[in-house]
MILO-768711 format. One record per atom (N, C-alpha, C, O): atom name; residue number from 1; x, z, y. Coordinates in Angstrom, 3 decimals, padded with zeros to 6 digits, always signed. Layout:
BEGIN
CA;NUM;X;Z;Y $
...
//
This chain:
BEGIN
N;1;+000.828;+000.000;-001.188 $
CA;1;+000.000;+000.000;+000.000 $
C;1;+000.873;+000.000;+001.252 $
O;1;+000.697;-000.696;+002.253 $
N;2;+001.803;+000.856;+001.046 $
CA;2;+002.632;+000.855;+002.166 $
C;2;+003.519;-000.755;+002.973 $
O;2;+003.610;-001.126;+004.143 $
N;3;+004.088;-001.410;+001.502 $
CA;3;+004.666;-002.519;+001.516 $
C;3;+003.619;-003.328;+001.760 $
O;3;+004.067;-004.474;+001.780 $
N;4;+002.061;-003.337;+002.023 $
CA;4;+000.753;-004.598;+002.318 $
C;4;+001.358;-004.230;+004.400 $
O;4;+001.853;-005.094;+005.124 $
N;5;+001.085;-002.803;+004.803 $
CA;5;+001.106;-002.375;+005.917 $
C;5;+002.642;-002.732;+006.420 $
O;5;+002.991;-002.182;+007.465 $
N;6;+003.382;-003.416;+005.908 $
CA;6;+004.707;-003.094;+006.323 $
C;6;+004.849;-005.115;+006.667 $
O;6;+005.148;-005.801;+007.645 $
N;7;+004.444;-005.384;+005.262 $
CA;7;+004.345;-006.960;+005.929 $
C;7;+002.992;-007.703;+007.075 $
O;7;+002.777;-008.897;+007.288 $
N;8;+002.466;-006.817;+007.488 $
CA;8;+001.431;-006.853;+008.088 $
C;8;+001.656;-006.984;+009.342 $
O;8;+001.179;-007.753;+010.177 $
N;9;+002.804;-005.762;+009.435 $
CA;9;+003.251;-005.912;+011.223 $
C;9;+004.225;-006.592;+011.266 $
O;9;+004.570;-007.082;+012.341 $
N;10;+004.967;-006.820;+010.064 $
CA;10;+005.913;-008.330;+010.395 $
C;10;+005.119;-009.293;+011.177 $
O;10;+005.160;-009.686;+012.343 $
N;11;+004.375;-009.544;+010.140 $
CA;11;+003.118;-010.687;+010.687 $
C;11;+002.997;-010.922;+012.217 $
O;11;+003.391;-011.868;+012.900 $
N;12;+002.211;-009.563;+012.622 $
CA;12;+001.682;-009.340;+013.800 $
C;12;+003.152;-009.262;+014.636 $
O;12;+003.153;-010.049;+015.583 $
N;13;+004.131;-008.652;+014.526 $
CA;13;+004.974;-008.708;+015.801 $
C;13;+006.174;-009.162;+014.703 $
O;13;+006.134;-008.905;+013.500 $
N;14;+007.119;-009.807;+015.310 $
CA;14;+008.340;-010.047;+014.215 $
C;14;+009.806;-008.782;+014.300 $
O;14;+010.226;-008.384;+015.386 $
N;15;+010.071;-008.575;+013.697 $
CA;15;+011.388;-007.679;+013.784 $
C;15;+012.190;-008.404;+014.964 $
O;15;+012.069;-009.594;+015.257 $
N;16;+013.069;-007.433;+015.619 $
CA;16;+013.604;-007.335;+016.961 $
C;16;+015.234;-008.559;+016.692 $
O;16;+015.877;-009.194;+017.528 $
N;17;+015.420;-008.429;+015.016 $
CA;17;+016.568;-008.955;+014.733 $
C;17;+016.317;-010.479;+014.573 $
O;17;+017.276;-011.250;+014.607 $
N;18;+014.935;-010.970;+014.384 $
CA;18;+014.170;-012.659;+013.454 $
C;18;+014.592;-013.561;+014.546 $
O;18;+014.954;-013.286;+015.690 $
N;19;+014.483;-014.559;+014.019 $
CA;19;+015.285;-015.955;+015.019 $
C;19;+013.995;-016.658;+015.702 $
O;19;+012.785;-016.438;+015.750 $
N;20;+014.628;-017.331;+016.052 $
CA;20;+014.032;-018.128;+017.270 $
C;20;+012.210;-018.791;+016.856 $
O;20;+011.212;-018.955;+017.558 $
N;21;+012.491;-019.007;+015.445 $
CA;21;+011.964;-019.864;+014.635 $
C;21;+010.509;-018.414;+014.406 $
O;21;+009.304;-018.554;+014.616 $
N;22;+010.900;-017.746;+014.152 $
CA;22;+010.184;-016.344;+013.967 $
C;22;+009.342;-015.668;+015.168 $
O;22;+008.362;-014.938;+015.018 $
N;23;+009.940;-016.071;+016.422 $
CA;23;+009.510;-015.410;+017.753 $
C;23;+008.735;-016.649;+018.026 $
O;23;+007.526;-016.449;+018.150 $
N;24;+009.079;-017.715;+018.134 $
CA;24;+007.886;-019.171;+018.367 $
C;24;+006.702;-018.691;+017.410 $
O;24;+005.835;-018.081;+018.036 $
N;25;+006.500;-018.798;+016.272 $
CA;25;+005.345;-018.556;+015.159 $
C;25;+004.641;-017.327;+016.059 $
O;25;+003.676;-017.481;+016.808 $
N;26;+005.405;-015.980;+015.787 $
CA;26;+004.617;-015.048;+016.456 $
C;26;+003.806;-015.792;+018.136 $
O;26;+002.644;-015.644;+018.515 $
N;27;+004.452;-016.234;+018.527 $
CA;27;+003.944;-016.741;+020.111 $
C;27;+002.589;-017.274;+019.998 $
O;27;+001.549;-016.943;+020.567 $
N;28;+002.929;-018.489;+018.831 $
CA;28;+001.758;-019.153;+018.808 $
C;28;+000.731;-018.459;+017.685 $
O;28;-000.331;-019.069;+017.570 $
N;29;+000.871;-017.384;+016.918 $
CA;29;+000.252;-016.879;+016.377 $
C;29;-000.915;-015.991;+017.639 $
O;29;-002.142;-015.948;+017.550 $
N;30;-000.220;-015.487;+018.529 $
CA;30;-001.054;-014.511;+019.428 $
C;30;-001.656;-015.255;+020.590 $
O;30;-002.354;-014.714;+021.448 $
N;31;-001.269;-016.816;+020.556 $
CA;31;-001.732;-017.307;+021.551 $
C;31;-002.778;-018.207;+021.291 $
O;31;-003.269;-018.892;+022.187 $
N;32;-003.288;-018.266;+019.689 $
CA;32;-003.919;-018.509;+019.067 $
C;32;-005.307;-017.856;+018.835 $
O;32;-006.438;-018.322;+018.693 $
N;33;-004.661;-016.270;+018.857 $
CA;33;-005.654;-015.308;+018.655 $
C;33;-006.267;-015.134;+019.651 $
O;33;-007.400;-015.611;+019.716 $
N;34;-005.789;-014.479;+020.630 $
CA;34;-005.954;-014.731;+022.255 $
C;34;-007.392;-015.900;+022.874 $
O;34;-008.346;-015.575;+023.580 $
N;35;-007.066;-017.281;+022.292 $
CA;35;-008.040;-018.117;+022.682 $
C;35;-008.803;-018.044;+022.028 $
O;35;-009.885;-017.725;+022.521 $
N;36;-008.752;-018.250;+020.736 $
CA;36;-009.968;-017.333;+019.516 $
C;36;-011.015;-016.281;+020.712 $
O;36;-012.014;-016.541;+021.382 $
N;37;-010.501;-015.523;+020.600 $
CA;37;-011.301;-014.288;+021.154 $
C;37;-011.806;-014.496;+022.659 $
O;37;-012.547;-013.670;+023.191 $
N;38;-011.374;-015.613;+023.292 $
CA;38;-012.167;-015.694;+024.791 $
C;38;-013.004;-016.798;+024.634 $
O;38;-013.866;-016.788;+025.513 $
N;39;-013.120;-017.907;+023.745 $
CA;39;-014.000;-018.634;+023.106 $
C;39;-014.920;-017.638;+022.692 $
O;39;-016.000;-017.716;+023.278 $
N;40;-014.811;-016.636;+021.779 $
CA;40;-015.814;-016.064;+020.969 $
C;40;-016.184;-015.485;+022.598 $
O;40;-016.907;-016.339;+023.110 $
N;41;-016.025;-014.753;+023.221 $
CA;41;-017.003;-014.172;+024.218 $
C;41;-017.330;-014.842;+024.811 $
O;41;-018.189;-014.426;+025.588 $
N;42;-017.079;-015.836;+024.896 $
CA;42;-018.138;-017.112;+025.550 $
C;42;-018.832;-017.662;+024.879 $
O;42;-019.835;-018.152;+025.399 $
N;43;-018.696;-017.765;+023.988 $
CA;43;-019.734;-018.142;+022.928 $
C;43;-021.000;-017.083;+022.711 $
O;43;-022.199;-017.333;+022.582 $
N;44;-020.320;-015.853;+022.718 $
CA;44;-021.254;-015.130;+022.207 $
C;44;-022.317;-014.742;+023.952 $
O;44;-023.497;-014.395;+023.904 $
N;45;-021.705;-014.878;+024.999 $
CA;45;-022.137;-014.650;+026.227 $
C;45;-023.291;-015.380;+026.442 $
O;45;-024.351;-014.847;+026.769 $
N;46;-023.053;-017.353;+026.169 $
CA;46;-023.926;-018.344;+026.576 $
C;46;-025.017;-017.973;+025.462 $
O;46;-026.098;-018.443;+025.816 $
N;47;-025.124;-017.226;+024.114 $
CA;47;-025.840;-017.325;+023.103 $
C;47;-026.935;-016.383;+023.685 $
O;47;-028.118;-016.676;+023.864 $
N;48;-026.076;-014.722;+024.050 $
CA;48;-027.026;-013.801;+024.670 $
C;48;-027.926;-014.137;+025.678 $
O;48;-028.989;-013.519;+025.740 $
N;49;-027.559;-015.397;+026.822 $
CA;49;-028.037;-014.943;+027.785 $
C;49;-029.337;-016.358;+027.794 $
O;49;-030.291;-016.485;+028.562 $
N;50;-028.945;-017.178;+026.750 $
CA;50;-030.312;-018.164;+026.518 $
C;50;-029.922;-019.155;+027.292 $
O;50;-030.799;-019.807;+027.859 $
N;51;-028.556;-019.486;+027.487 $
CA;51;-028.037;-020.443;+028.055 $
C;51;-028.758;-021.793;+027.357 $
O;51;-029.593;-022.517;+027.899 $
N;52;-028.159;-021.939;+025.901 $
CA;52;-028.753;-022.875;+025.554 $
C;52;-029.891;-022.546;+024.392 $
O;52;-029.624;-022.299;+023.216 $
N;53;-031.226;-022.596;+024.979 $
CA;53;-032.269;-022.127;+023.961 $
C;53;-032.491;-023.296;+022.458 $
O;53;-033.064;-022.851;+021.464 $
N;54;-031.999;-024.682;+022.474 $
CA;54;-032.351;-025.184;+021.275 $
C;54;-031.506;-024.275;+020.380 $
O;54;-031.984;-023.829;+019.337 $
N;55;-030.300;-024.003;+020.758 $
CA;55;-029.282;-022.986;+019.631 $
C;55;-030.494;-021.867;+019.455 $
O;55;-031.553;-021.996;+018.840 $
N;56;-030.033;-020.820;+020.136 $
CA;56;-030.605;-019.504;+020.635 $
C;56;-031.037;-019.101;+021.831 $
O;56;-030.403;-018.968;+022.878 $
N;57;-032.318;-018.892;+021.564 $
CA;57;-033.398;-018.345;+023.019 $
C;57;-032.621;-017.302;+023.448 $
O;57;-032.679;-017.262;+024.677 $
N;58;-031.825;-016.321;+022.940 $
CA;58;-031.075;-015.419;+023.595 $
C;58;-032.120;-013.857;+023.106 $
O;58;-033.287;-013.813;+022.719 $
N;59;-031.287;-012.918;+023.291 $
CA;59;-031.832;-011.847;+023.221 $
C;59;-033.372;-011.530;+023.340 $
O;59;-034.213;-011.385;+022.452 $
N;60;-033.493;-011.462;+024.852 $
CA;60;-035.159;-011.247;+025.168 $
C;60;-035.473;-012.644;+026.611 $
O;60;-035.001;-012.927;+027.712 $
N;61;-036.097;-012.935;+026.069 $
CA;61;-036.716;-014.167;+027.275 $
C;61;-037.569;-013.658;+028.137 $
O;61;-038.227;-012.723;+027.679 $
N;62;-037.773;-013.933;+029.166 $
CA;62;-038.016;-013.553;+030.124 $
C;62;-039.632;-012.548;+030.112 $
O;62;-039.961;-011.440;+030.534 $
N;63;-040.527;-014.030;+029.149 $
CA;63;-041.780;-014.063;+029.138 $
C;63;-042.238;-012.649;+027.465 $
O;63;-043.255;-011.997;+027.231 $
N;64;-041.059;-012.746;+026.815 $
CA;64;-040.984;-011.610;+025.617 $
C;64;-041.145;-010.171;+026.525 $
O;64;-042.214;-009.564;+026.570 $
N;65;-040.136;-009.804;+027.110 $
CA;65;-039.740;-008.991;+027.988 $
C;65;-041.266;-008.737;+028.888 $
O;65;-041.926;-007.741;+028.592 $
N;66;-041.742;-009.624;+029.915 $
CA;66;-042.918;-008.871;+030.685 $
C;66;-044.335;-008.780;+029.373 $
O;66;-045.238;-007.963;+029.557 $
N;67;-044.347;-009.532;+028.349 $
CA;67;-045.077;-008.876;+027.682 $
C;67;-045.254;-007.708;+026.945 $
O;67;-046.280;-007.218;+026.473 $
N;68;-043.467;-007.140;+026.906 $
CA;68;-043.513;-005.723;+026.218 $
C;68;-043.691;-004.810;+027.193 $
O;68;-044.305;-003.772;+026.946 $
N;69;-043.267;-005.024;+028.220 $
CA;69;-043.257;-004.140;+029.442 $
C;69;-045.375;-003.970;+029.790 $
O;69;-045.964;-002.918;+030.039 $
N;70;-045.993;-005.362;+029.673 $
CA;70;-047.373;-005.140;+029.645 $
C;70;-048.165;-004.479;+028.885 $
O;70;-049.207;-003.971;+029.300 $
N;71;-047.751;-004.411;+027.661 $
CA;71;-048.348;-003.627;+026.400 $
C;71;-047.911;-002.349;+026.645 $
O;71;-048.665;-001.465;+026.239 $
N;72;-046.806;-001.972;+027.250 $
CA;72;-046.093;-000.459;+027.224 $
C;72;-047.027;+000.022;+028.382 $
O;72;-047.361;+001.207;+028.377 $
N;73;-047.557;-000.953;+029.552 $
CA;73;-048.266;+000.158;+030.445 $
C;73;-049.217;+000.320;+029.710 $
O;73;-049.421;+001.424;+029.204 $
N;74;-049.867;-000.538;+029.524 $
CA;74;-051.145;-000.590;+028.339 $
C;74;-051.520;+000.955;+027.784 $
O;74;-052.493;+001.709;+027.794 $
N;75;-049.841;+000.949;+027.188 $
CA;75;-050.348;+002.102;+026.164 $
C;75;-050.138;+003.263;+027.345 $
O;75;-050.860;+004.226;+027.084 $
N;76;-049.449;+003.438;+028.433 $
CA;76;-049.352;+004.460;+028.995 $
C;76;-050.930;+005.075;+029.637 $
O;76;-051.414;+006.207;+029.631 $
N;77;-051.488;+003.613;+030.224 $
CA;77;-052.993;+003.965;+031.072 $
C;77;-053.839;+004.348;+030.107 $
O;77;-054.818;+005.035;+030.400 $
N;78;-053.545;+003.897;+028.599 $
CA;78;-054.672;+004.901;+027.523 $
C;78;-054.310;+006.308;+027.323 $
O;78;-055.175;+007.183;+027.282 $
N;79;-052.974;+006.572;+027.187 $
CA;79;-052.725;+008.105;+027.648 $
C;79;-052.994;+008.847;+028.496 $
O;79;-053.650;+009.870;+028.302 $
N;80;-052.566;+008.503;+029.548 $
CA;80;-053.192;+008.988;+030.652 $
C;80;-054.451;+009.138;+031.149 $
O;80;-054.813;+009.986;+031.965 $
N;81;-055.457;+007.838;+030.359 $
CA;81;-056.750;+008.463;+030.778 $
C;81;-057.459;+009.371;+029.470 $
O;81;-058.467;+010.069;+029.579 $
N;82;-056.737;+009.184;+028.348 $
CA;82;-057.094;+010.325;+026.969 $
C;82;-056.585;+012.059;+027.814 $
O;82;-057.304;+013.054;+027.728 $
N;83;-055.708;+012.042;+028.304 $
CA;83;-055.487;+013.623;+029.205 $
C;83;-056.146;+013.793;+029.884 $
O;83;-056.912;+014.748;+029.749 $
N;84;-056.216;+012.934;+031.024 $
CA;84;-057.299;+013.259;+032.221 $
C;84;-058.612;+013.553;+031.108 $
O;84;-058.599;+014.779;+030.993 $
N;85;-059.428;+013.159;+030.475 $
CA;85;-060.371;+013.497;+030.617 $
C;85;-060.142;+014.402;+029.649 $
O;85;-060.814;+015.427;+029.764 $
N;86;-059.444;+014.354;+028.775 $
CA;86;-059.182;+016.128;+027.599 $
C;86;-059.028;+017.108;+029.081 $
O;86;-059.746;+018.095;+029.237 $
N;87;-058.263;+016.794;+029.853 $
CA;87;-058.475;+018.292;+030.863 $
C;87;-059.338;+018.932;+031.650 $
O;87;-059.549;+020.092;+032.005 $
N;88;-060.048;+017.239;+031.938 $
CA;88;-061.397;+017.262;+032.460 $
C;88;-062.595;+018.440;+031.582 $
O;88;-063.311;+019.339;+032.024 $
N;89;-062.421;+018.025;+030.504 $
CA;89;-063.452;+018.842;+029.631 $
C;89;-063.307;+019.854;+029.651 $
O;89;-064.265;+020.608;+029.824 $
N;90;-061.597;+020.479;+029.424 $
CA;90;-061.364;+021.983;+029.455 $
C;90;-061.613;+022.413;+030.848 $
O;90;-062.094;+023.529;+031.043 $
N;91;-061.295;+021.540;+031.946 $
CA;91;-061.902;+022.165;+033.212 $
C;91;-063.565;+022.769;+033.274 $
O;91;-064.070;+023.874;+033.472 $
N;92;-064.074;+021.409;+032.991 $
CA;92;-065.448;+021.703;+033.319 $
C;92;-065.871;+023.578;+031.842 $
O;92;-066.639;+024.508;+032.089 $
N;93;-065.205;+023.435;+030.841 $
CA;93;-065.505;+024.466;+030.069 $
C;93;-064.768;+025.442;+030.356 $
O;93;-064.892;+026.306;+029.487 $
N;94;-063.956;+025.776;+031.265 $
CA;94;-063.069;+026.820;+031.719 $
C;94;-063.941;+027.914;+032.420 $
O;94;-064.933;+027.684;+033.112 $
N;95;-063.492;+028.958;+032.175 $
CA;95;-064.795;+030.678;+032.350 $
C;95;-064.318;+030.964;+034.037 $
O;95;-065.092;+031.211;+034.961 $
N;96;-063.064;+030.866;+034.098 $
CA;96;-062.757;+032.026;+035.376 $
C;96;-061.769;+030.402;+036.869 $
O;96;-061.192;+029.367;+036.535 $
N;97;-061.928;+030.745;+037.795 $
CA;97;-061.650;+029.969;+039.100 $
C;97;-060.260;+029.630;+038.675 $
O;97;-059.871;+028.469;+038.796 $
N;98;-059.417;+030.634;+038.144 $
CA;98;-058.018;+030.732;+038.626 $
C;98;-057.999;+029.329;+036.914 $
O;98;-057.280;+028.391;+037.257 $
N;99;-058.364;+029.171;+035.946 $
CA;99;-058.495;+028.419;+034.844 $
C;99;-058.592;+026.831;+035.801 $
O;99;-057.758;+025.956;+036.031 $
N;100;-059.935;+027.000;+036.152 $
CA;100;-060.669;+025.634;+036.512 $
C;100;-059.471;+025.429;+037.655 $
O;100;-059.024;+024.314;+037.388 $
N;101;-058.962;+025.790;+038.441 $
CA;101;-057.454;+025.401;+039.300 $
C;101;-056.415;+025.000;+038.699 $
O;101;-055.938;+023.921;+039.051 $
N;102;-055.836;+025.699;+037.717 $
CA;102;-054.738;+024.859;+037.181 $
C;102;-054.856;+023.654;+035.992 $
O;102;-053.927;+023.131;+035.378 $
N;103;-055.927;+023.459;+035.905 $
CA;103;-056.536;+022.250;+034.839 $
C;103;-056.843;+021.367;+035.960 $
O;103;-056.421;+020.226;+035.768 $
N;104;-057.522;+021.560;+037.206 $
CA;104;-057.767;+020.849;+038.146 $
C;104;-055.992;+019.681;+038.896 $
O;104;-055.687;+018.506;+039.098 $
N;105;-055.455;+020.907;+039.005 $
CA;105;-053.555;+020.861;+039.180 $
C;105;-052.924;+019.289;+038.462 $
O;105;-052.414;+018.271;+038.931 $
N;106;-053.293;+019.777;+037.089 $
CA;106;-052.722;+018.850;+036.001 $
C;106;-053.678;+017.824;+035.629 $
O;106;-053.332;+017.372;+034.537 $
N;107;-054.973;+017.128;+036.156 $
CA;107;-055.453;+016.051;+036.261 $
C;107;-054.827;+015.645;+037.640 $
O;107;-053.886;+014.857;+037.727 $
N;108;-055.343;+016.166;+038.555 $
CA;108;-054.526;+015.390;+040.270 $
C;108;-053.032;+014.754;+039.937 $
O;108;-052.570;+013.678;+040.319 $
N;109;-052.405;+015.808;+039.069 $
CA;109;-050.776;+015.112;+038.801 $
C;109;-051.097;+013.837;+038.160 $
O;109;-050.769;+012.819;+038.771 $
N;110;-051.718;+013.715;+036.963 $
CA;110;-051.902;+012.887;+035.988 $
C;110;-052.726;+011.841;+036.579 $
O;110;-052.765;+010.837;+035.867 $
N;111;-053.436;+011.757;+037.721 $
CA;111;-054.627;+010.888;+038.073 $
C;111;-053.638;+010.138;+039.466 $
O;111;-054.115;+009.113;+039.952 $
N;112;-052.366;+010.646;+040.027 $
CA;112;-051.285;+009.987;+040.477 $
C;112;-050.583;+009.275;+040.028 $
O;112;-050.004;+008.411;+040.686 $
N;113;-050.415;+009.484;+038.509 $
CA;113;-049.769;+008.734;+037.742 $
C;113;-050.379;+007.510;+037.356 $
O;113;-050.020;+006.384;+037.702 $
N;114;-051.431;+007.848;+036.533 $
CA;114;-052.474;+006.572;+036.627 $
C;114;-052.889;+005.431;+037.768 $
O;114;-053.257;+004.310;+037.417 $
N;115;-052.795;+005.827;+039.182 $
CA;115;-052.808;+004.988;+040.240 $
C;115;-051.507;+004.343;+040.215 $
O;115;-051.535;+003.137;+040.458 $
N;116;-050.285;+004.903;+039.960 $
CA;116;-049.242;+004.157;+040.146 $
C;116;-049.122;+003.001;+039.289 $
O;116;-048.811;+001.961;+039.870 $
N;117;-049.312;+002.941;+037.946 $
CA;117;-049.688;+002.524;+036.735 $
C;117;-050.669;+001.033;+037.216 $
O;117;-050.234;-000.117;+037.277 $
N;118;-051.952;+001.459;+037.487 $
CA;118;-052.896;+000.680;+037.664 $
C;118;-052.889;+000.141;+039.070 $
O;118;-052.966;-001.081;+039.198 $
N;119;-052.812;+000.866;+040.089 $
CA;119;-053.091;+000.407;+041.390 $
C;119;-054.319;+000.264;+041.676 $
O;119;-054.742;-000.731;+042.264 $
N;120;-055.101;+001.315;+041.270 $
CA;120;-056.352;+001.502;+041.113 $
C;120;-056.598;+002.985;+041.135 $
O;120;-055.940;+003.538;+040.253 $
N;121;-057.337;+003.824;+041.860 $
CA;121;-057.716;+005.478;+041.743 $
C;121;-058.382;+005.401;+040.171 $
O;121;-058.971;+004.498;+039.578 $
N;122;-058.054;+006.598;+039.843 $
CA;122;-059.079;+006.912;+038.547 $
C;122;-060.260;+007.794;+038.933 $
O;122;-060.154;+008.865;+039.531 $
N;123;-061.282;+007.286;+038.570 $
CA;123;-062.530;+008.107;+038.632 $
C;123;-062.993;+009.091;+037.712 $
O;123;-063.306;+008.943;+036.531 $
N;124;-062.993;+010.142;+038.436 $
CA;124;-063.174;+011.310;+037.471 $
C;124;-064.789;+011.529;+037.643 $
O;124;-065.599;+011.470;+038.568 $
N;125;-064.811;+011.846;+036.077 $
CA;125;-066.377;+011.862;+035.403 $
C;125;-066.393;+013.407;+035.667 $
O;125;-065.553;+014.261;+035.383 $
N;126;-068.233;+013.555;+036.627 $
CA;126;-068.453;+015.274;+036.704 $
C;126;-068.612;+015.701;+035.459 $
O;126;-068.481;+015.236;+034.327 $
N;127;-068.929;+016.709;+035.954 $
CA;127;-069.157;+017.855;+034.703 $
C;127;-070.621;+017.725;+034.026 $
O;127;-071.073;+018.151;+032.963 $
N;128;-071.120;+017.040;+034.969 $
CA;128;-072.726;+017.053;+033.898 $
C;128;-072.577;+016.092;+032.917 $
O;128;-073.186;+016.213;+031.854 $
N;129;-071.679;+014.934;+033.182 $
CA;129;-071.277;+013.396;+032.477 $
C;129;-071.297;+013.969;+031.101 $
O;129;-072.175;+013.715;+030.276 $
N;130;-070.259;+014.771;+030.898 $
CA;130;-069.781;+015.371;+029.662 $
C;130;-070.341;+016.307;+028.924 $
O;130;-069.787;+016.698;+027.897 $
//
């Protein structure tokens, strides 16, 4: 194992004593590798970014992307209005003032959120609704 690791870095760099013939090879060995590897990140760059879509559309396209971003509010404005009105209920069923205030607290937060979301106020259902 040792002697695989030992001709290995011959390979890669040549001993300080190797001839001329030895230091050319290494040259063009690393100058080889070198372009290898700035090809590959260009290659792999134009692939990511959908440069050329008959190859590869690239990661996320533009139109992939605002549709996940649409479905994600999606799911946020069904959350948000599944709380608002779960708090709503415990409001309206809450016994004592200081209750019905901080349930009141945490819809106003949540019913800010939802406007930002929608761009639309949320309408809160009274207490007889329910």
């Amino acid at each position: 194992m040792l002697e695989f690791i030992e001709n290995m870095l011959k390979w890669i760099v040549p001993p300080p004593d190797s001839d001329i013939a030895a230091n050319h090879g290494w040259r063009w060995r690393i100058a080889a590798f070198t372009a290898a590897s700035f090809f590959g990140v260009i290659i792999i760059a134009v692939l990511a970014f959908g440069i050329v879509p008959q190859v590869f559309a690239g990661f996320a396209s533009s139109t992939a992307l605002q549709d996940s971003v649409t479905e994600q509010q999606r799911h946020w404005v069904y959350v948000l209005d599944k709380q608002i009105l779960d708090y709503r209920i415990q409001q309206c069923h809450a016994g004592t003032p200081e209750a019905k205030q901080l349930y009141y607290s945490k819809i106003q937060w949540l019913m800010e959120e939802y406007q930002k979301l929608t761009r639309q106020p949320y309408v809160l259902p009274s207490c007889t609704d329910l």
